[in-house]
Every structure is written in structure tokens, then in C-alpha cells.
C-alpha positions, 0 to 999 in steps of 0.5 A: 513764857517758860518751856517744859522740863523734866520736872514740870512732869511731876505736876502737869497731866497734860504734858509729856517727855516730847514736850521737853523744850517746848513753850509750857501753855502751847503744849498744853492747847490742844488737849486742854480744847479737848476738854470743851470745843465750845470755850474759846482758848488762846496762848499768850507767849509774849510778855504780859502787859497790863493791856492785856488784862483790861479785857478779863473778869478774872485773872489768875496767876501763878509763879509770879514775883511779889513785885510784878503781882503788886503791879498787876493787883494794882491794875486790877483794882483800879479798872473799870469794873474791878478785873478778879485778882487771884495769886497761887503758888505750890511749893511742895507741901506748901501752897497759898492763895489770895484773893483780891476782888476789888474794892467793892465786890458783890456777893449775889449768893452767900451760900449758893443753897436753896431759899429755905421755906418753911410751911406755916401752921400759927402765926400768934398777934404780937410784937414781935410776933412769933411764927409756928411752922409745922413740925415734919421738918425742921427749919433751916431759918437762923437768926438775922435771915430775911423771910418773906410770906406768901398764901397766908389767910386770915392775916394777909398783911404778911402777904406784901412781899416785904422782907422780914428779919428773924429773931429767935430762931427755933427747930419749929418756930421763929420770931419777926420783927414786925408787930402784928397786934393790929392785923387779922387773925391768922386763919391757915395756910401759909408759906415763908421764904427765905429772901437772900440779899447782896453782901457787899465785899471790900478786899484789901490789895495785896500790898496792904495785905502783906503788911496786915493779912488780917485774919487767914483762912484756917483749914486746920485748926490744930494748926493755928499758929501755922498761916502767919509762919508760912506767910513768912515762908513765902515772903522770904521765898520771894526775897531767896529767888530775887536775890539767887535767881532760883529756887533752893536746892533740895537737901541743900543745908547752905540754901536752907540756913540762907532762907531762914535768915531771910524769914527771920528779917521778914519776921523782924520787919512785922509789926502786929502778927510778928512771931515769937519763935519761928519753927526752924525744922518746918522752914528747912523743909519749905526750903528744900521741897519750894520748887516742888509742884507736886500733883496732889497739891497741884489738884487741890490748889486748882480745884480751890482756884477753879471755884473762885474763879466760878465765884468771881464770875458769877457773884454766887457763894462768898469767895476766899477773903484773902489769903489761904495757906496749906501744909501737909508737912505730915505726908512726909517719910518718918524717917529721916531724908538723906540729902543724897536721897533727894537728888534728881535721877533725870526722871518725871518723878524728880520733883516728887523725889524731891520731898519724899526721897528715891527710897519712898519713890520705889514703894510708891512703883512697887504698890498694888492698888485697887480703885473702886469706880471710874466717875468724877473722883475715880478719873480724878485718882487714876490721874493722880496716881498716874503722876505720881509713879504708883504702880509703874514698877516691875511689881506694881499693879493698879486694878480699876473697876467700873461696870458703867458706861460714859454718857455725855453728862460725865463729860462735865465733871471727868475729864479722861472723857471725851464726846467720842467715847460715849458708850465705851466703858467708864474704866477702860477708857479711863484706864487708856487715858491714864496710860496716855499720861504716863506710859510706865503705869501698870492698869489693868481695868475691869467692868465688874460690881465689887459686891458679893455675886464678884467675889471669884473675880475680886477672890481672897488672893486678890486681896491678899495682894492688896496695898491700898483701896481707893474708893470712888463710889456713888452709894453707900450700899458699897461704900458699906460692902467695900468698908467690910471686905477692907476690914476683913482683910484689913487693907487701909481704905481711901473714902471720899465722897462729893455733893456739888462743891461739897465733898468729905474725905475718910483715912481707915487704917487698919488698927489705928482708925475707925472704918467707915462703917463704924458710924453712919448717918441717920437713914433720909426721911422717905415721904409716904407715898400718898404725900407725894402722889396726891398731897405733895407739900415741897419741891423733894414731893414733886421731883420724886413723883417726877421721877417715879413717872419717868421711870414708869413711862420710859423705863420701866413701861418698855422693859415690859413691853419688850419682854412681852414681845419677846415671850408672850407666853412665858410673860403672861404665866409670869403674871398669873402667878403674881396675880396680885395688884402689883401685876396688875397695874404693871399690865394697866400699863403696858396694855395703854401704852400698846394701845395708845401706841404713837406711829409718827412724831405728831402722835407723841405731841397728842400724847404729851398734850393729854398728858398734861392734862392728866396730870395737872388738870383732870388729877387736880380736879378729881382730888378737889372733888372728893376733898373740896376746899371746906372739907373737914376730918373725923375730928371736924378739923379743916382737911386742907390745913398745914402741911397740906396745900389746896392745889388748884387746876392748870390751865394751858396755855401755849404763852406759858414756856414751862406748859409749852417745854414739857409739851416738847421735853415729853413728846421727843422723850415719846418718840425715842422710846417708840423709836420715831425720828424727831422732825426738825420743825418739831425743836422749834417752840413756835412750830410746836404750838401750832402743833399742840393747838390742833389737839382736841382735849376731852372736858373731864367730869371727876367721877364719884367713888374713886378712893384716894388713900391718905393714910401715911402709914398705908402700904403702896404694895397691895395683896393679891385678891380675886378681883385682881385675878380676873382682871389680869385675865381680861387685861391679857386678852386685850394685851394680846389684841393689841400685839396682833396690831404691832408690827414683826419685831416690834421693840420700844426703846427704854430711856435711862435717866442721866441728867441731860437736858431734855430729862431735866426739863422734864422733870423741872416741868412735872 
């Protein structure tokens, strides 16, 4: 219902001094559809009605009086199914959320984690009985979890599909309470599950929530006593503007002295959390920066919002219950603000020179900042610092560095980016946008690494002119290099990171904090390569095998292909000199791919069929043979026995969609690299299987002699040995038949792993 004003430039990316005077949600459309032509979005200018809510899941509000949200919470409540209630407000330092998602809201996933497992080693007869797991790694179980067991021998009654409650829950062991004193004893094998169940919500309404919030959300624990005040804050704000109409006015002591009495009335009208002492300093200052949406507290506020939204619709992870508060009072100058320093300048900054005062402003113009990476949180700063004024002074200069290029799975996480820039630069398109959303910002974009091979690009004046780094890096590799020339020159760092809805954020000031690289995780466990090939026991062994055979099969495998064919000479010299095992494999691989080359799309179907059978039949069958099921060790101890796990053969089968989709995902990703075009019968599965039908495969018999390592501590890198030497000359003999087969100019296309679809099928179905 509100137009555009100057000041609404401080906080809203998507709005620009030409949309001045106009309506606030037709301005934003067209570039908000940019983001995804595939959501459907509309513009309500009129009134909001209660009607025009029924047709929601979710509804979100903003800037919205106490009095109609209380009707509107209460309509929400009341419909059939509950309709999401979510209010917000950002008043400069200063914002609040609450929740309201009906009377009985179901919670499908608590934490939106991966069901914990855990491989079984004992399971002793008892009550309760207890459960020993084995002990490579540690189990996630807590106590009150629901398990369920699977593949468990000996004692198969735990084998009923039953949820099962944990109790004494340890590292390597845990309880149930289940008596097992009459069930068979335990022989091996054996898997335990976590179950998650439906947790049932009941939020209070609004309403009642004013009068009793209950407990708040505390997001900083040495500020306890802080929700209830801003809880009052934002009361008495309500009660200032229903009374004056607006907001009050910056630096203005009148204003200020009216809002505390209205705090101190809503304080006194309290029962149970009534505050002995209100702290008047913060309160003048929630009044003099309330009509303040500052950026950065806009970004955070959306991002909290936009998650539970994500979590209202979907039922997975627990939602805000119910009201959240924030204050970052200690952004604030130290200084103390002149009145006449807070004063408008009739410029997009005015919000923000609101709370901060012109004079901060000016530095903020002035700065020189160096941002590390243009990824999610890289655009995500770019933005940013974009509203915010820095660097868009006469002296100030924003660097911005990235040697990446956008793929279309950027698109769903960095929203400078659009379909059409799909291989330009990461940096120089974000750089545009940036510009794009205030014209006076000073960007210089670059696509070079910061590491050691660019320190003449990224020299010692370079950095002597620094004011801030931002990182925004995916590594910790440079994380590390970034941390280290920051403390050489000491520069203060901005670190953050994300992992999906998790993320961390690191102040390094220079004399007053700790770097980063003070102090760093234990390095990741790293499973011995004959567990993942042969004896893979959890879903991290089989997707780094799936990957490792992405890499080879379509990266790694034409990159040497290609460079054969554009050398064959110097290629082979370069193998000669290896002359160890590694070389060796390497030209396995490049001789089987020239000689099993696919010249048209029904090739790549025979090929991804075969594969297949390689790797989920004939490898299986070949491993049984060589350690059948009653093998035994040196030590007569059963070879199949935790955490190991006695695979048994796939058989295909064209009614199996997974069988059938990595027959689809394997052949497209064949022809790509073989740069073949994709008939369109061959997207549709039911065309495909008759396809995959036609192709004879071979019956396999294992063969006697093959060694398959399973010693842990063996290396996977093999010295060189005269065997491997004749076997590399042989193996360039026939790679040199096979190129006189290849048409001039042969190429392969390399594929890149980015998380698309078809890769991710890929992988899923390995």
C-alpha cells in the first residue's frame, strides 16, 4: 500500500531513486521474477482482507499495527487447515519475529539431519539389553532417540521393524528398553537406525503471547534480560505511532522522553515478567533509529523469516516458537551522536545515517575493502556493502575477486546471477549487479586466486592500502593463506562460512582477537581406500567412490584423451618417464575408452548398461569369490564381521527406477563427453528400456588369482616396476592403433562435477 521514499533505498536492493513515488511491491516485480521465472508471483495493491489470506499456507507480515495483526493472527488460527502466521519488524538495530503456526502444528523433522546409524558388533541378552556398536565411528544416538534394527543374525526378533527407545546412550554403545532374555543369541551382522517421529507444536496466538511471551529465543546469552525490554520496546512503538501517526524522529529528545513513558506504562501494565529497572539509554536509542531498515538487519531478518517460512511448508526442522528479538546496539559509534549528525541529507543513506550519524557515513564511503570469492555469501556482501554506501566516495575502492565462472547451480543460492550469465565470470557479473544497485559504488572485479602464484597482483601496496577483508571463501586452504597475509599486514578479517542452514561468522581484529588460524578443527577422518572400493560400510564410502568414478570416467579420462591427441608424442615420452603403476592405469584407461569409443547415443546406452553390470554384479561376484561368506582371517575370525557387510549382486531390472535412471544419468553424461547429441526418445524412460533391453550382456565367471587388497594401511600409489614398463610399451602400441581409427581433430568433452541433476542422479544411483 505504500509508495517508494528516498529512504526506503537504504534497506531494499531491488529499488532505485526512479522508483520514487512509485507503489513499493510493483517496483520490486519484475526484478524479484528474475530471481525464478518458474514461481508465480502476484502484486496486492489493495486493501488486505482476511479472504485474501484463506488461499496461503504461510503468510508474512511486515509493518503492520498490533491491532490488525491480532485480526489477522486470529484468522489465521482459526482456518481450516491453520494458515502460518509470521510477523517482522526491523527498526534499526532492533528487530523481532514471532511465530504463530496454529494451534497444532506438525513437526515431520526436528532437526532436518540424516537418520544416524550405527553398525553393530554385540548385542548382549538382557534387560534392558545393551547394544555395542563398532568403534570407527562415534555414534550420534542420544538418549530418548527412536531406533529401529535391521540384517541382524542370531537374534532376529530385533529384526520386526519396531521403533526402539535408547537409554544410556554412550560413544560406542547404547541401551533399549526391550528385554532380550528370551531371544536368540546374537551371531553378527547387524544395523541400527535412527526412526524420527512427528512432534506435535501448540503455538499460542498473538494475543496471548503479548500478555505472557513465555520464554523468548535468546540468540545472545550475555544478554538475558534483554527480549523482555525490547519486548516492551516494541509495544510502546506500537502505541507512539497509533497515537502520533509516525515513527520518532531521529536525535529528537521530546520523541524520546514521550516513547519511554510509553514503555514505562506497558511495563507497569505487565504481570509476570514486569522489569524492575528499564534501561533508559537503550530505549532512547530504539527510539531515535525505529524508523530505520537498515540492510544488514534487513538481510538477517529475511533470511531468519525465509527459513521459517521453508519450515512452515514443509514441516521439516522446529520452527521459531514464538517470539525472537535482536539487538546489535554494539555496532554503534563510541562516540558519542550529535542530534544534528543524525539529520537527513536527502540522500539513500538517510535511514542509515540515522543510527550511525554523516561522520561514520563518510568513513564508510571512504573505505578500501577487499572481498574474497563471489559465491553465495561473496554476492551476499557485494549487496551489502552496495546499500550500505562503502566504498562509493571519491577515496573509496571495493576489490572483489574470483576465478570461477557461474553455472546454472549457482543460480539457487546467489541472486546477482541470472540464466543468461551462465559462463561469464563469477566476479564481473556480480561486480555489474552490484553497480546496478547503487550506481556511486567504486568495483573493481578481478578472476584471479588470492594464493602465493598472485602476490604481483595482490602486492604489498595492495594491501597497505587496505581497510577490511572480507572473506568468502569455500576452503580452508585459503581461508588459511587469507588469515596469514591479513596477520602480516594486519588488516582486520571478515570470516564467515555456511553448511545448508548452518553457518559461522569470525571478527579477527588486529591486536584484540584471535585469527582464524589460531585454532582449527581436527583434520576429517579419510577412509582407507580398499573400504571404499571393495569393503564400503556407510553412505560417505559409497558416495566418495561415486565420485572418484565421476572424476575418472568424465574428467579425468578425456583430459587425457585430449592431451594424447594433441601431442601423441610428447604424451607418450611423459608416460615413459613415469613408468610406474600410476602411468599405467592412466593409459588402462584412455586405451578402453578409445577402444570402446561410442559413435552414436544407442552406444552410450550399451556402454552405461555394461557399466552397470561391472559395477554392481560382476565386482560383487568377483570379491564373493575370493571372500565367500564363511570366510575366515588368520586368526579364524569370520571375515565378514562388523563393520564389514556381505554385498550380494544386483540384478537388473528395467522396473527398478533407480537401475533404470542410472542407465539414463550414465549414457547422456557418455554422450556429452563424447560430444554425441541426445536424441529426445532417449529422455523418455519407457523408450530407454527398450533400448537397454536390446543389449546382450555377457555372463561372468570370477577369475582365480585376482588380489584384492584389504589391508587399511596399504598405500594406493604403486612404485614403478618392470612389469609396469613393458606393460606401458604395449599399452602405447595399441593407444596408437586405436588413434588411427579416430576421426581428424578428435576431442572428448571433459564434464565437471556441479551439482545438477543428472550428476546428482548419477551419483545417487552408484
Amino acid at each position: 500500500m505504500k509508495n517508494v521514499e528516498m529512504w526506503d533505498l537504504s534497506g531494499n536492493f531491488f529499488l532505485s531513486e526512479d522508483d520514487i513515488g512509485k507503489n513499493r511491491a510493483v517496483a520490486c516485480i519484475a526484478k524479484l521474477q528474475e530471481l525464478n521465472n518458474a514461481v508465480l508471483i502476484s502484486v496486492q495493491t489493495e486493501e488486505l482482507t482476511n479472504e485474501h489470506l484463506s488461499k496461503f499456507q504461510a503468510v508474512v507480515f511486515t509493518d503492520i499495527g498490533l491491532d490488525k495483526a491480532f485480526e489477522f493472527d486470529d484468522y489465521c488460527r482459526n482456518h481450516q487447515p491453520s494458515i502460518s502466521f509470521i510477523k517482522t519488524e526491523v527498526c534499526g538495530l532492533f528487530g523481532s519475529v514471532f511465530c504463530d503456526f496454529g494451534p497444532k502444528f506438525t513437526v515431520l523433522d526436528v532437526d532436518g539431519e540424516e537418520p544416524h546409524t550405527g553398525i553393530i558388533a554385540s548385542i548382549y541378552n538382557g534387560n534392558p539389553a545393551m547394544v555395542s556398536c563398532v568403534d570407527d565411528e562415534r555414534l550420534e544416538f542420544q538418549d530418548g532417540d527412536l531406533v529401529v534394527f535391521s540384517e541382524v543374525q542370531g537374534m532376529t526378533e530385533l529384526n520386526d521393524g519396531k521403533p526402539r527407545k535408547i537409554t544410556n546412550a554412550r560413544p560406542f554403545s547404547f541401551c533399549i528398553q526391550e528385554d532380550t532374555s528370551n531371544f536368540g543369541i546374537y551371531m553378527k551382522g547387524g544395523i541400527v537406525t535412527q526412526v524420527k517421529e512427528p512432534v506435535i507444536l501448540e503455538f499460542k496466538s498473538l494475543r496471548d503471547c503479548i500478555r505472557e511471551p513465555g520464554n523468548f529465543l535468546l540468540s545472545d546469552f550475555s544478554k538475558f534480560d534483554r527480549p523482555p525490554l525490547l519486548h516492551f520496546a516494541f509495544l510502546a512503538l506500537d502505541k507512539f505511532r497509533k497515537e502520533f501517526g509516525r515513527f520518532p524522529v531521529a536525535g529528537c529528545d521530546q520523541d524520546a522522553k514521550k516513547f519511554l513513558e510509553f514503555t514505562v506504562s506497558v511495563n507497569e501494565a505487565a504481570t509476570d515478567y514486569k522489569m524492575k529497572k528499564l534501561d533508559e539509554k537503550l530505549l532512547q536509542t530504539f527510539a531515535s533509529s525505529s524508523r530505520a531498515v537498515l540492510n544488514p538487519m534487513a538481510s538477517m531478518f529475511g533470511g531468519i523469516v525465509g527459513q521459517e517460512v521453508v519450515k512452515a511448508c514443509s514441516g521439516k526442522f522446529h520452527p521459531q516458537y514464538q517470539f525472537f528479538y535482536f539487538d546489535s546496539v554494539e555496532s554503534l559509534p563510541t562516540y558519542p551522536l550529535d542530534s544534528k549528525d543524525l539529520k537527513p541529507l536527502n540522500s539513500r543513506h538517510d535511514a542509515q545515517i540515522s543510527v550511525f550519524g554523516s561522520k561514520l557515513q563518510k568513513k564508510l564511503r571512504d573505505a578500501n575493502v577487499f572481498v574474497v570469492g563471489s559465491g553465495a555469501l561473496g554476492c551476499e556482501f557485494l549487496k551489502n556493502l552496495a546499500l550500505m554506501g562503502v566504498s562509493c566516495g571519491l577515496k573509496g575502492k571495493l576489490t572483489i575477486t574470483d576465478d570461477g565462472i557461474i553455472e546454472k547451480s549457482n543460480l539457487s543460492r546467489q541472486f546477482l546471477f541470472h540464466d543468461w550469465n551462465i559462463g561469464q565470470a563469477k566476479s564481473t557479473v556480480a561486480a555489474a549487479a552490484a553497480s546496478a544497485i547503487n550506481s556511486s559504488l567504486h568495483i573493481n572485479a578481478l578472476q584471479n586466486r588470492a594464493c602465493p602464484e598472485t602476490e604481483h597482483i595482490f602486492h604489498d601496496a595492495f594491501w597497505e592500502g587496505l581497510d577490511v577483508v572480507v572473506n568468502a571463501l569455500d576452503n580452508v586452504n585459503a581461508r588459511m593463506y587469507m588469515d596469514m597475509r591479513c596477520l602480516y599486514f594486519q588488516k582486520p578479517l571478515l570470516e564467515s562460512g555456511m553448511l545448508g542452514p548452518k553457518c559461522n561468522t569470525q571478527m579477527v581484529i588486529p591486536h584484540l582477537t584471535e585469527n582464524y588460524g589460531a585454532s582449527r578443527d581436527p583434520p576429517e577422518k579419510q577412509a582407507p581406500m580398499c573400504t571404499v572400493n571393495s569393503f564400503p560400510h556407510n553412505i560417505d564410502h559409497c558416495l566418495t567412490w561415486a565420485r572418484s568414478e565421476f572424476d575418472g570416467l568424465l574428467g579425468k579420462t578425456p583430459n587425457e584423451v585430449n592431451s594424447f591427441m594433441s601431442n601423441p608424442a610428447q604424451y607418450a615420452a611423459a608416460m615413459r618417464k613415469a613408468g610406474d603403476a600410476q602411468a599405467r592405469e592412466l593409459l588402462e584407461r584412455v586405451c578402453e575408452c578409445l577402444d570402446k569409443r561410442c559413435d552414436k547415443f544407442e552406444d552410450c546406452i550399451t556402454w552405461a548398461r555394461l557399466k552397470f553390470e561391472e559395477y554392481f554384479s560382476n565386482r560383487v561376484k568377483q570379491l564373493t569369490f575370493i571372500f565367500p561368506e564363511e570366510a575366515v582371517t588368520s586368526t579364524t575370525a569370520l571375515f565378514w564381521s562388523a563393520p564389514k557387510r556381505f554385498p550380494r549382486p544386483l540384478q537388473f531390472s528395467v522396473v527398478d527406477s533407480s537401475h533404470v535412471h542410472f542407465i539414463l544419468a550414465a549414457s547422456i553424461l557418455r554422450a556429452v563427453s563424447f560430444g554425441i547429441s541426445i536424441p529426445d526418445w532417449a529422455k523418455n524412460t519407457t523408450n530407454l528400456v527398450d533400448a537397454v533391453s536390446k543389449v546382450i550382456v555377457p555372463e561372468y565367471e570370477p577369475k582365480r588369482g585376482i588380489k584384492i587388497e584389504t589391508d587399511e594401511k596399504a598405500s594406493n600409489i604403486s612404485s614403478a616396476s618392470v612389469d609396469d614398463s613393458a606393460l606401458i610399451e604395449d599399452l602405447l602400441t595399441k593407444l596408437e592403433a586405436c588413434a588411427k581409427k579416430l576421426p581428424l581433430g578428435f576431442q572428448m568433452k571433459p564434464i565437471q562435477f556441479e551439482k545438477v541433476s543428472l550428476l546428482i542422479n548419477f551419483l545417487l544411483r552408484c
